[in-house]
LUMRO-442236 format. One line per 10 residues: number of its first residue (from 1); their letters; for each residue x, y, z of C-alpha. Coordinates in steps of 0.05 Angstrom, whole numbers, plus 32768, in hexadecimal, padded with zeros to 4 digits. Layout:
NUM> A> X/Y/Z  ...
END
This chain:
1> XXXXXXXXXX> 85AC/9883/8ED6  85DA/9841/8EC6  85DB/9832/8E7B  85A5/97F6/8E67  8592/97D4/8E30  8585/97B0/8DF9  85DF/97A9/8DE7  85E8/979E/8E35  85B7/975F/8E37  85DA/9742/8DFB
11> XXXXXXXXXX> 8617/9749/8E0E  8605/9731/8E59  85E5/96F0/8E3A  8622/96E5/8E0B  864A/96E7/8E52  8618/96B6/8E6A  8625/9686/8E30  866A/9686/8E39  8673/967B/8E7D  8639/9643/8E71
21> XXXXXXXXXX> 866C/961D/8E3F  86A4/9620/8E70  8678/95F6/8EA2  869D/95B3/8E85  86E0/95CD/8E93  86E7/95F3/8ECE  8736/95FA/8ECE  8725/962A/8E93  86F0/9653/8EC6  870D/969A/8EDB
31> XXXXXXXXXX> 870A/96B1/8F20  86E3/96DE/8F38  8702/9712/8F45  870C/9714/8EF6  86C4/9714/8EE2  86AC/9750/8F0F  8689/978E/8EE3  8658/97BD/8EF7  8619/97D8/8ECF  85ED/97EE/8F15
41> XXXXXXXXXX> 8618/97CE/8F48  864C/97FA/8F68  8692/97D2/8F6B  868E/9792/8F37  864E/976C/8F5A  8628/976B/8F1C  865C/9742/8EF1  8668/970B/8F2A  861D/9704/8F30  861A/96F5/8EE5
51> XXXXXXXXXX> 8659/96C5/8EF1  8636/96A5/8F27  8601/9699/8F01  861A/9682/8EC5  8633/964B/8EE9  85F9/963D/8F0B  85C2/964F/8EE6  8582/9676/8EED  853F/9659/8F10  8513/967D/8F2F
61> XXXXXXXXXX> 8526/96C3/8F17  8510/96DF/8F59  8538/9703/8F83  8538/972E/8FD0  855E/976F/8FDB  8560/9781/9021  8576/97C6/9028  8578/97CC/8FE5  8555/980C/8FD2  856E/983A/8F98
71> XXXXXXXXXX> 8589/9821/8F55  85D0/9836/8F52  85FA/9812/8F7D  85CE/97D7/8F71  85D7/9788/8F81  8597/9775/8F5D  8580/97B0/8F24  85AD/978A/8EF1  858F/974C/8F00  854A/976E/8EFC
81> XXXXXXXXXX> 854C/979C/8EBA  857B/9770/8E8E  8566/9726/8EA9  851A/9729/8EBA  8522/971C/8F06  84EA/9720/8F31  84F8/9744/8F76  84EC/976A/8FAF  850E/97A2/8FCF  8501/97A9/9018
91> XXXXXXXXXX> 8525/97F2/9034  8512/9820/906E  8520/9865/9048  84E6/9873/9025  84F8/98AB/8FFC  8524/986D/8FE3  84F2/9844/8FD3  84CC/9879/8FB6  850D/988B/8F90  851C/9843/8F77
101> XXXXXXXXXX> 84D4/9838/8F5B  84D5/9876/8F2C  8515/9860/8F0D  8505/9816/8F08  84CC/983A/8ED7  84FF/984E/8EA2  850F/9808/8E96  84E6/97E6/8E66  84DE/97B2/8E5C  84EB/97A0/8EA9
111> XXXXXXXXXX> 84C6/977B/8EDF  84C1/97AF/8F11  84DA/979B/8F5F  84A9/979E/8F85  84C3/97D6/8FB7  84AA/97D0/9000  84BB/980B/9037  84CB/97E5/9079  84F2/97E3/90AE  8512/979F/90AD
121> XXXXXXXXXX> 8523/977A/90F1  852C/9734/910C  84E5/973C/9124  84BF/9748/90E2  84F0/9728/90A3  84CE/96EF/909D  8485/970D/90A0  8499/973E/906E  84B8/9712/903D  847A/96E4/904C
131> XXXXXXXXXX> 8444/9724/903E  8460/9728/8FFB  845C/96E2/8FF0  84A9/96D3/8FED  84BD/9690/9004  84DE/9654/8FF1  8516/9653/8FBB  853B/9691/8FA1  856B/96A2/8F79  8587/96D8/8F9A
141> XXXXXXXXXX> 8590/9702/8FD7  85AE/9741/8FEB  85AF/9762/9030  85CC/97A5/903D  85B7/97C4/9077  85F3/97E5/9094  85DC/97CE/90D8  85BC/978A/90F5  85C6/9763/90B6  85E4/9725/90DD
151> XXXXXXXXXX> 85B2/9720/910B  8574/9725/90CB  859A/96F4/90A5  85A0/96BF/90DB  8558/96CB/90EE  853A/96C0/90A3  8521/9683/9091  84E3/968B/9060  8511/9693/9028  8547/9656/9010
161> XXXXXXXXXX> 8576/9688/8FDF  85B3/9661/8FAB  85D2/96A2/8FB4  85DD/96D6/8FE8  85FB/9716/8FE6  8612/9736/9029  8630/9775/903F  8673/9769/9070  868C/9798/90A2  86CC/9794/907A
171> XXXXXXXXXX> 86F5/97BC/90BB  86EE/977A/90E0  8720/9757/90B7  871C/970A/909F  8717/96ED/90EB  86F0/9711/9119  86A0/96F7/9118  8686/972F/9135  8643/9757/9123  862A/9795/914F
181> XXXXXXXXXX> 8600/9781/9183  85B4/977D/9172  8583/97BA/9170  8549/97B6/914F  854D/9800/9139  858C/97F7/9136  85A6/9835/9105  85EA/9849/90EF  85DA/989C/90F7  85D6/9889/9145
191> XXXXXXXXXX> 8624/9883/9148  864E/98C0/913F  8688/9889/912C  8667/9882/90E9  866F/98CE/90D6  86B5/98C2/90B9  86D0/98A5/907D  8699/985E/9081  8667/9843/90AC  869B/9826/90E0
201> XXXXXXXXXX> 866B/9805/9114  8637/97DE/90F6  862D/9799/90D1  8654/9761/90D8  869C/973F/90C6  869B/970E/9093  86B7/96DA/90BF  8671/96E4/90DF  8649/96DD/909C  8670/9698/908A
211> XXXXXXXXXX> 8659/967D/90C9  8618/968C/90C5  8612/967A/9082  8640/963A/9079  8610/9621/90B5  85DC/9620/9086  85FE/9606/9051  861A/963E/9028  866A/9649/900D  8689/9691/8FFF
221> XXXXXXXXXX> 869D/968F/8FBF  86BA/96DD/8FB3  86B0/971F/8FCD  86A8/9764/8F9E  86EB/978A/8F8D  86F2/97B5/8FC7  86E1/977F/8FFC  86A3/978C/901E  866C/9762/8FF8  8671/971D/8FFD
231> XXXXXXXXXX> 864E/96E4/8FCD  8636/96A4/8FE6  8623/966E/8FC7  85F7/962E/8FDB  8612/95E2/8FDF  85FB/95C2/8FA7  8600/95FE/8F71  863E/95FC/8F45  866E/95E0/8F87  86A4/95CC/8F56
241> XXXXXXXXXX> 869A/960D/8F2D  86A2/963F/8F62  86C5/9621/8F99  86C6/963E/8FDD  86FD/9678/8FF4  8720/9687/902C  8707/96C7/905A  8746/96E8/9046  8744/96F2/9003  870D/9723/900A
251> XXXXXXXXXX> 8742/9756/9025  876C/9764/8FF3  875D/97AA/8FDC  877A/97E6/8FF4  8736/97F6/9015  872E/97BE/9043  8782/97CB/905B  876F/980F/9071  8732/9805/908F  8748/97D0/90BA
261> XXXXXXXXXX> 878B/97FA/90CA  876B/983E/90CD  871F/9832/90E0  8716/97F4/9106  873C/9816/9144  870C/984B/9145  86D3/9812/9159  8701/97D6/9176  86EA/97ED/91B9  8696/97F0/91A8
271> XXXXXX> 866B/97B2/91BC  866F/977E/9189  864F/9737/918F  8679/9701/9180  864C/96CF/9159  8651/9687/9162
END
């Protein structure tokens, strides 16, 4: 299990403090792709959360992880065990669930998630969310579905998150808005072109996720360090602290060169939609 804490929460609200003096001068602000750290998260999420919001702030404390079942390799459990968020996990693996609930139980103090087994689709995201009386403002949300998570995204609209993690089909490279075509059972195991080195057909290019999302009023501020998560932020939260990036700066690592050299050929002949 990840180290926790009573030395990691100190130190994570000492980070918080300083990037909360730095508001008034934001030429002193790193970038961030300097603040990124991991405690649960799997490749610096967890430290450009905390950046984002130090900046920003907390509110609600209450957060939505789509996809999100287990604790390792986790957008949310830091959030959860070291700074009291509220949330639910929504995953359709429910040995997962079942899995993430008995080790949310070795952290105490901690608001446990609530932990839901479903099968998320365009069809029931809202009534879910709804059942388990999520709606309005959030602070966060992450989706990682490895399939339809376009198509659930633009579909939801119980929910009004300042920040929103997605998963990018980082193969797709900086320009191409596609997503896989809809399914509803859509599932990655149902494509032999996933057996290799990544899940190759599935998800969505980030070009696809800024539309979406800068339609509705969101900016991408960073991605994590290998390129395939991607932060958003809403107008009105910090816009002259963490100003908006271009597409291609999330594909700098050596991971995203030979995925789209090596991998996207293997699927540049599948049906993709090209989103609007």
């Amino acid at each position: 299990m990840p180290p926790a804490g009573t030395d990691l929460r100190l130190q994570q609200l000492q980070l918080l403090m300083q990037y909360r003096s730095m508001r008034d001068k934001p030429a002193t602000l790193p970038g961030v792709e300097d603040v990124r750290f991991d405690v649960f998260s799997p490749d610096g999420e967890d430290g450009v959360l905390l950046y984002i919001f130090g900046l920003i702030g907390f509110k609600s404390r209450r957060c939505v992880d789509v996809g999100g079942a287990g604790i390792t390799a986790s957008n949310t459990a830091n959030l959860i065990v070291h700074h009291d968020f509220r949330a639910l996990v929504l995953d359709g693996n429910e040995h997962g669930i079942a899995r993430t609930m008995k080790a949310y139980r070795r952290y105490r103090p901690t608001h446990p998630p609530k932990c839901v087994n479903a099968w998320i689709s365009r069809e029931n995201i809202n009534a879910v969310l709804a059942e388990h009386s999520v709606t309005g403002e959030i602070d966060m949300l992450s989706i990682d579905l490895d399939g339809v998570d376009w198509w659930i995204l633009d579909a939801l609209n119980v929910i009004e998150p300042r920040v929103i993690v997605v998963e990018y089909q980082d193969i797709l490279g900086p320009d191409r808005a596609w997503t896989v075509p809809y399914r509803p059972d859509f599932s990655v195991d149902d494509h032999p072109v996933n057996d290799g080195d990544g899940y190759n057909y599935c998800g969505a290019g980030l070009s696809a996720f800024v539309k979406l999302l800068r339609s509705r009023g969101y900016r991408l501020v960073g991605c994590n360090r290998t390129g395939y998560n991607a932060f958003f932020v809403r107008s009105g939260e910090g816009d002259d602290l963490l100003p908006e990036v271009a597409t291609e700066s999330c594909f700098t690592s050596d991971w995203n060169r030979y995925g789209m050299a090596h991998r996207f050929p293997l699927v540049a002949d599948k049906e993709w939609t090209t989103v609007p």
